[in-house]
C-alpha positions in Angstrom: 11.2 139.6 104.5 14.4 138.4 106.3 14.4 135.2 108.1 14.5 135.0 111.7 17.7 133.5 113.8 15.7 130.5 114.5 14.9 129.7 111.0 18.5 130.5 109.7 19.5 127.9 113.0 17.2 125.5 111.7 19.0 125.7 108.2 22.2 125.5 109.2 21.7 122.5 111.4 20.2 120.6 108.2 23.0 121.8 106.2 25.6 119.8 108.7 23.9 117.1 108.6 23.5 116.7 104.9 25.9 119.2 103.1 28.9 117.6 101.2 31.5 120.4 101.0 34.8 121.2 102.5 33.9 124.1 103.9 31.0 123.6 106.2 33.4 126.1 108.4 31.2 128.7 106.9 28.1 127.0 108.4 29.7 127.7 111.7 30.7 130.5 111.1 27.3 131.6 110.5 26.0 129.7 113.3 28.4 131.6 115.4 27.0 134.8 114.0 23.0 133.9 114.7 23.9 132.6 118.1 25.4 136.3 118.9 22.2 137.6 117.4 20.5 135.6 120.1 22.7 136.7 122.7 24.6 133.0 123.3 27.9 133.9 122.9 29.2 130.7 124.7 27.4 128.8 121.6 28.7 131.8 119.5 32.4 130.7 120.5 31.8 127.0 120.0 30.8 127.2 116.7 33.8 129.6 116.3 36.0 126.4 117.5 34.3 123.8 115.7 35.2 126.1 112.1 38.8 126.7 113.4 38.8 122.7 113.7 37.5 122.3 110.5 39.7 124.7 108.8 42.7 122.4 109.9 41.1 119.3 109.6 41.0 120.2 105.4 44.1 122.4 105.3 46.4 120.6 107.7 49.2 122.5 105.5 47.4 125.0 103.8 47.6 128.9 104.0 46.7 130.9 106.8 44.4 133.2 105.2 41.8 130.7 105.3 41.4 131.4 108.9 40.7 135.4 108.3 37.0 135.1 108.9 36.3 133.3 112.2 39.5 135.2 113.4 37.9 138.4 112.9 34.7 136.6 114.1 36.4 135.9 117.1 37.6 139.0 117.7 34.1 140.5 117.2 32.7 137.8 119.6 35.1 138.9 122.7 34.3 142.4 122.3 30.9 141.8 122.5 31.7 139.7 126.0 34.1 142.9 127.1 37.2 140.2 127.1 39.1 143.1 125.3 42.5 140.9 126.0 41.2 137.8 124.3 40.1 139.9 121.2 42.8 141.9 121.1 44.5 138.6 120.8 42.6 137.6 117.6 43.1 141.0 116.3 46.6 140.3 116.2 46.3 137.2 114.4 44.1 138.9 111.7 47.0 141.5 111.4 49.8 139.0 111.6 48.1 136.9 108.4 47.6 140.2 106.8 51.3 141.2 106.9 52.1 138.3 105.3 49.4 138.8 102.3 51.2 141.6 101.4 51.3 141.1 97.7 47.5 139.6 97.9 45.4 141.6 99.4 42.6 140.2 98.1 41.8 136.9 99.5 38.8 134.7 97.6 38.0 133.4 100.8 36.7 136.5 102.3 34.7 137.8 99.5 33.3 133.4 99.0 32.1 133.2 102.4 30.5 136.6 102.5 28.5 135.6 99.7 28.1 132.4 100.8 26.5 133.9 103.9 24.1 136.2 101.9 23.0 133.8 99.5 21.8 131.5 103.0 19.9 134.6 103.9 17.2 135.5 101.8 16.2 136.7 98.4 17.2 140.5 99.2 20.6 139.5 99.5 21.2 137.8 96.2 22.7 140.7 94.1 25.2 141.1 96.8 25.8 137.7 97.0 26.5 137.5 93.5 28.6 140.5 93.4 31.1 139.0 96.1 31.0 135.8 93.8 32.2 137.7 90.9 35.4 138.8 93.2 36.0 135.4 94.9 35.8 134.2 91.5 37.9 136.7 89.5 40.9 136.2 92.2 40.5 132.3 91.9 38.5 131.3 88.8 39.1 127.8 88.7 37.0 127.2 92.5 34.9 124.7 92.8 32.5 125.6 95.0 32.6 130.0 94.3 31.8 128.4 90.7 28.8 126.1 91.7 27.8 129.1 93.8 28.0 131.5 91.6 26.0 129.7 89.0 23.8 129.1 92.0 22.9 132.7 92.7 22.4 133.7 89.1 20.1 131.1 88.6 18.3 132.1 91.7 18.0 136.1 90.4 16.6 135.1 87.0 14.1 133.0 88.9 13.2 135.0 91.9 9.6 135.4 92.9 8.1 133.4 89.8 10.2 135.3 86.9 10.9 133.6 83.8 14.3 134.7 81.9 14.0 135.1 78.4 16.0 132.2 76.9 18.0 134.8 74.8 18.9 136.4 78.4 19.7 133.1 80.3 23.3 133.7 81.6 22.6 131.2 84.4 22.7 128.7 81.8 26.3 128.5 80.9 27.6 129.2 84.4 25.8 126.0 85.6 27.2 124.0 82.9 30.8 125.3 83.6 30.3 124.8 87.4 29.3 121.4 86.7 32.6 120.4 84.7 34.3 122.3 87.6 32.4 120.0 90.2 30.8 117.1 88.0 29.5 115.2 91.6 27.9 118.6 92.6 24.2 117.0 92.7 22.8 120.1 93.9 23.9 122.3 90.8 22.7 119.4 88.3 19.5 119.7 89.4 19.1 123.4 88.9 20.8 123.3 86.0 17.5 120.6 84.5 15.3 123.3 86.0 16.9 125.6 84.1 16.2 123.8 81.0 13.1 122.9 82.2 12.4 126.9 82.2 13.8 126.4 78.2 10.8 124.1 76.7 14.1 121.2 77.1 12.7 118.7 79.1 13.8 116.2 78.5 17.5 117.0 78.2 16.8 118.4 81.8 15.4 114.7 82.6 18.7 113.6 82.3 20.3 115.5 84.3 17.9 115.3 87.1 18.4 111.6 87.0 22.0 112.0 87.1 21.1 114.1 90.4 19.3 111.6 92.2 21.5 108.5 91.3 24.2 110.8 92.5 22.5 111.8 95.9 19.3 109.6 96.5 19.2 110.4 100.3 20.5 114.4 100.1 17.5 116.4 101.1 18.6 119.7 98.8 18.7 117.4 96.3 15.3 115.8 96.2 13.5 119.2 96.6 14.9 120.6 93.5 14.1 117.1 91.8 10.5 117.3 93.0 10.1 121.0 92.0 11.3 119.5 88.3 8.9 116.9 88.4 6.1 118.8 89.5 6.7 121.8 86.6 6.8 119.1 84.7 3.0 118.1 86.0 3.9 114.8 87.3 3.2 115.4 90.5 2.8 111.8 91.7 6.4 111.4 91.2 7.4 115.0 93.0 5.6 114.1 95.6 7.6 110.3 95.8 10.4 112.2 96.2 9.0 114.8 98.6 8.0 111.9 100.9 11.4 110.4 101.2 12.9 114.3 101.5 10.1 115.5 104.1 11.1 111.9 106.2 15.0 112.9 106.5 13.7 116.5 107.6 10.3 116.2 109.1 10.9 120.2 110.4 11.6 121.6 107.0 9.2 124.2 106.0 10.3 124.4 102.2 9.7 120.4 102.2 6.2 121.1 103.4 5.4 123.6 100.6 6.4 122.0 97.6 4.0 119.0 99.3 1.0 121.0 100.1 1.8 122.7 95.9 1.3 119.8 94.9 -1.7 118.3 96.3 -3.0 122.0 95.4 -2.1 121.2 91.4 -3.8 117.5 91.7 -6.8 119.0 92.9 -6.7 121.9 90.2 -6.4 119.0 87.5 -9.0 117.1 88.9 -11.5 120.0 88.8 -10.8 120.4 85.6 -11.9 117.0 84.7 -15.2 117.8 86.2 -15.4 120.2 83.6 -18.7 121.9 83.7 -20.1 119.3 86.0 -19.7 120.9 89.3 -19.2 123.9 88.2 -21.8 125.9 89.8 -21.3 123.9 93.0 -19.8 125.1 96.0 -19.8 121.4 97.0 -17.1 118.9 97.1 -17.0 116.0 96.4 -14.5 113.2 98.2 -11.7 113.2 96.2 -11.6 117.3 96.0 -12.1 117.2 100.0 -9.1 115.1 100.5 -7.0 116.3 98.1 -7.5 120.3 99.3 -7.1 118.8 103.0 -3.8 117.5 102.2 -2.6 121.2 100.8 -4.4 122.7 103.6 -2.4 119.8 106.3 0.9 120.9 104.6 0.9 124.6 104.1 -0.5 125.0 107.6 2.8 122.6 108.9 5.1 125.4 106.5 3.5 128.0 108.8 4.6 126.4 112.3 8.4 126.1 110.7 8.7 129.2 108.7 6.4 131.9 110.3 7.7 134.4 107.9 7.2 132.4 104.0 5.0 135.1 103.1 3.8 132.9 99.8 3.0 129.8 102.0 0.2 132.6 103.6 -0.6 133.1 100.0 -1.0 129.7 99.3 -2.8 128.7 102.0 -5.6 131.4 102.3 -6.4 130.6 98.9 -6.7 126.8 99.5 -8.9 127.7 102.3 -11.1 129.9 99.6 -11.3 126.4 97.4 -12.4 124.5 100.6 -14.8 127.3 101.5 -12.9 128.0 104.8 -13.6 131.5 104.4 -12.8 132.7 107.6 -9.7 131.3 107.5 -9.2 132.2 104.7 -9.8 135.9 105.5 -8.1 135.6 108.8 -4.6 134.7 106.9 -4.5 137.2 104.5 -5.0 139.7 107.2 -2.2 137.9 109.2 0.1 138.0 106.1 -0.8 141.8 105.7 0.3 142.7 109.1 3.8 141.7 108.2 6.3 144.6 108.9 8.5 145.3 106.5 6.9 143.3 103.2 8.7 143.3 100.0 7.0 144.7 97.0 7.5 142.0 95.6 5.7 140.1 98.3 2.7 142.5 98.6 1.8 142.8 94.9 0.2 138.5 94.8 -1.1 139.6 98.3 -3.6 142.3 97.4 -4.3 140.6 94.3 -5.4 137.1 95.9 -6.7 139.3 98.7 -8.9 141.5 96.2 -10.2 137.9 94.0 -11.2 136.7 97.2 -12.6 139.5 98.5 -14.7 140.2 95.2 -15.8 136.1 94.6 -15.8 134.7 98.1 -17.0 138.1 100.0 -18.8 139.3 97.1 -17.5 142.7 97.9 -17.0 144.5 94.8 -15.6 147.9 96.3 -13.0 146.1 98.6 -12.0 143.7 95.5 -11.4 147.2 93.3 -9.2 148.2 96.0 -7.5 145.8 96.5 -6.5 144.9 92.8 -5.1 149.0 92.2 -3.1 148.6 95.1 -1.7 145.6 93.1 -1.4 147.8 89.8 0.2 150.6 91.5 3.0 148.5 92.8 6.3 149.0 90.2 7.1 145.3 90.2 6.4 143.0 86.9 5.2 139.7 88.5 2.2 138.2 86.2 -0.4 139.2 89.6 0.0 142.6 88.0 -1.5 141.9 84.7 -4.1 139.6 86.5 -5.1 142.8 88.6 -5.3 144.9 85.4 -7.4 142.3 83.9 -10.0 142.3 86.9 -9.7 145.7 86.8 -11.1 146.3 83.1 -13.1 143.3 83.4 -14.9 145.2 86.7 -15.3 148.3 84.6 -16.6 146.7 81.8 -19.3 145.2 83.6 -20.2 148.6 85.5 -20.3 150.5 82.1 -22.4 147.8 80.3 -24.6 147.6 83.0 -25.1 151.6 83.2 -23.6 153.2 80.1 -23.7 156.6 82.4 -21.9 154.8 85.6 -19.0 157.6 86.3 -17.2 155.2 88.4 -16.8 152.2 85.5 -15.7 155.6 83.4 -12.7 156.9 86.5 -12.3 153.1 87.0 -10.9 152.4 82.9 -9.6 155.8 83.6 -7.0 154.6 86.5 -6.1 151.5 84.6 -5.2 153.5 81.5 -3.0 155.4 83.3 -1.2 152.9 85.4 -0.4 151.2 81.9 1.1 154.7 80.2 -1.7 155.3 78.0 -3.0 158.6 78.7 -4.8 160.1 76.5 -7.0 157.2 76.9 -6.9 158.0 80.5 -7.8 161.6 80.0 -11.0 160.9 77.6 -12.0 158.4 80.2 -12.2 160.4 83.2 -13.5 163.2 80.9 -16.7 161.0 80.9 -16.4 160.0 84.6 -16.8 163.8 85.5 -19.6 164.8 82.4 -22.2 162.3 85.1 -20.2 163.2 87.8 -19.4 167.1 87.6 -18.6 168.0 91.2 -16.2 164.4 91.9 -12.9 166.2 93.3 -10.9 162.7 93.0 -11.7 163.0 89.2 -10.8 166.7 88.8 -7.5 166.0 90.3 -7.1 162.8 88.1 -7.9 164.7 85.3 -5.7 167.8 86.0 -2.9 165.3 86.9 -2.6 163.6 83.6 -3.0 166.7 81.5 0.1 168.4 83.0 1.9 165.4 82.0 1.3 165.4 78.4 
């Protein structure tokens, strides 16, 4: 889902106050561009100003076509206010820079700070983003910061929505090494580049450079969320959440903060249940130090909600908490907020349905919603690993109906659908063939049935 103006305000604001970068005139420049989403173009103009005074604050000499952006933005701006003069006038500025760019049409800049833009956005925007990297990058390849972000958005595409990237397949890899050489006090890149080797079984050659990270940048918020995520992949989540702490008390407000916080607490209660072993296993009691630790997830993933109404896996994460601390209305009551969502990702709906359906089939006891729930998980395209856990439920559910009533036509049609969501159908044929011998006059199976045989 994309993020709201106010979120992307939010952002941006933190980003001023912490970033370390040259051109923070692109933080304007967006800020410019959210304000005219919410219809203040008198902030909309001031933020134009403020990246014009940046812009010649670090290029008191330097070429003019590092003003093309917030020209045009300008010029964008006024026509919106129907000052056609004053536009006009920026207009002509873009044209006059132009005409002398003659023999360079191609400007890094432009192409930098449009993916610098999309890569602030959201997760949609990322192969764009990358794209306009590649062209900033192949106009000036020795950059800085279109290197560290290019390395940046790579790494974020191999890792998008829990993937793992086959080491072999790992181009992020090198790019955040060579981005590094290009920018060695870029603290931010360090630390993705120890997650990266993290991802790699290297852990502690990633150590390294996450200390390098924090020695570098001790108080840099961006910083100290990618060095907790490291720590707590690393299950040491004592010392991701000592770093949380001191990220979360530079920005109280920061919804991503919040999460990794509440993912924590969520993984020390998960070990500590473990411990119990088959103690409390048939329990649906807790004890003290399970109650606190699942009220601490519960305090922070509900705090993620209030500054990021839209994290779709903060939902995710905090119904099922609910499920472990037998809040099961709430539980219930935010998966059926998270479903109402307009506009959800695949990608974001295929963990919803499947959490929805485990929920639905060992909280709720509702075995018909949980079967629903888990083939609307199967049927979605996307690879995430809450596919193969639906297709596991799935089977498991059928095996249980079939050994229960060797004659039970919906275990049969059940197998039947998973078969044939996974390419296998001849197995998918014989098993609906069996569905409809105890259950002759079922048109759902007849169709099923006729479906899969025109396709062989």
């Amino acid at each position: 889902m994309d993020m709201d103006p106010e979120q992307i305000e939010e952002r941006m604001h933190d980003q001023l106050t912490f970033l370390v970068t040259k051109k923070e005139y692109i933080v304007y420049n967006i800020l410019a561009y959210v304000m005219h989403l919410k219809n203040d173009y008198t902030k909309a103009v001031a933020n134009l100003q403020k990246a014009e005074e940046v812009i010649k604050e670090n290029n008191p000499d330097g070429p003019d076509h590092k003003y093309l952006v917030t020209y045009g933005n300008y010029a964008w701006i006024f026509y919106y206010l129907h000052q056609y003069e004053d536009s006009q006038k920026y207009i002509d500025k873009v044209d006059q820079i132009n005409k002398g760019l003659k023999n360079t049409p191609d400007i890094s800049e432009i192409y930098g700070e449009k993916g610098w833009a999309l890569l602030k956005f959201c997760g949609q925007y990322y192969e764009k983003a990358k794209l306009c990297f590649q062209k900033a990058l192949e106009l000036e390849p020795e950059d800085p910061e279109w290197n560290s972000e290019y390395a940046t958005v790579v790494y974020r595409l191999e890792t998008i929505n829990g993937r793992q990237c086959p080491a072999l397949e790992c181009e992020s890899l090198e790019l955040l090494k060579r981005a590094i050489e290009k920018n060695p006090n870029d603290a931010v890149v360090k630390a993705l580049l120890a997650l990266k080797l993290l991802d790699l079984k290297r852990t502690d050659e990633g150590k390294k450079y996450i200390e390098e990270a924090v020695k570098q940048a001790p108080n840099l918020p961006y910083v100290l969320r990618y060095v907790a995520k490291f720590y707590r992949r690393a299950r040491m989540e004592d010392e991701a959440l000592r770093h949380l702490k001191t990220a979360v008390d530079l920005i109280p407000n920061s919804g991503f903060l919040h999460h990794q916080i509440g993912l924590c607490y969520k993984y020390k209660y998960e070990n500590y249940k473990k411990q119990l072993g088959n103690r409390n296993v048939y329990s649906r009691q807790l004890d003290q130090e399970s109650y606190d630790l699942l009220q601490n997830a519960i305090f922070h993933f509900e705090k993620v909600l209030e500054y990021l109404k839209s994290f779709v896996y903060a939902y995710i994460h905090l119904a099922n908490t609910y499920c472990e601390a037998n809040e099961y209305q709430k539980a219930e009551d935010t998966f059926e907020a998270v479903l109402a969502f307009p506009n959800l990702l695949d990608e974001e709906k295929q963990p919803i349905y499947y959490y929805y359906g485990h929920f639905k089939e060992y909280c709720r006891r509702s075995q018909s919603e949980a079967i629903h729930y888990y083939k609307m998980s199967l049927q979605i395209t996307s690879t995430l690993k809450e596919k193969e856990f639906s297709k596991t439920a799935l089977r498991r559910i059928s095996s249980k109906m079939i050994r229960n009533n060797r004659q039970d036509p919906e275990g049969f049609a059940l197998l039947g659908f998973v078969h044939k969501t996974n390419g296998e159908r001849n197995d998918a044929i014989a098993c609906y063939e069996k569905a409809l011998r105890y259950d002759p006059y079922n048109a759902e199976y007849v169709s099923e049935l006729c479906e899969l045989r025109l396709m062989i």
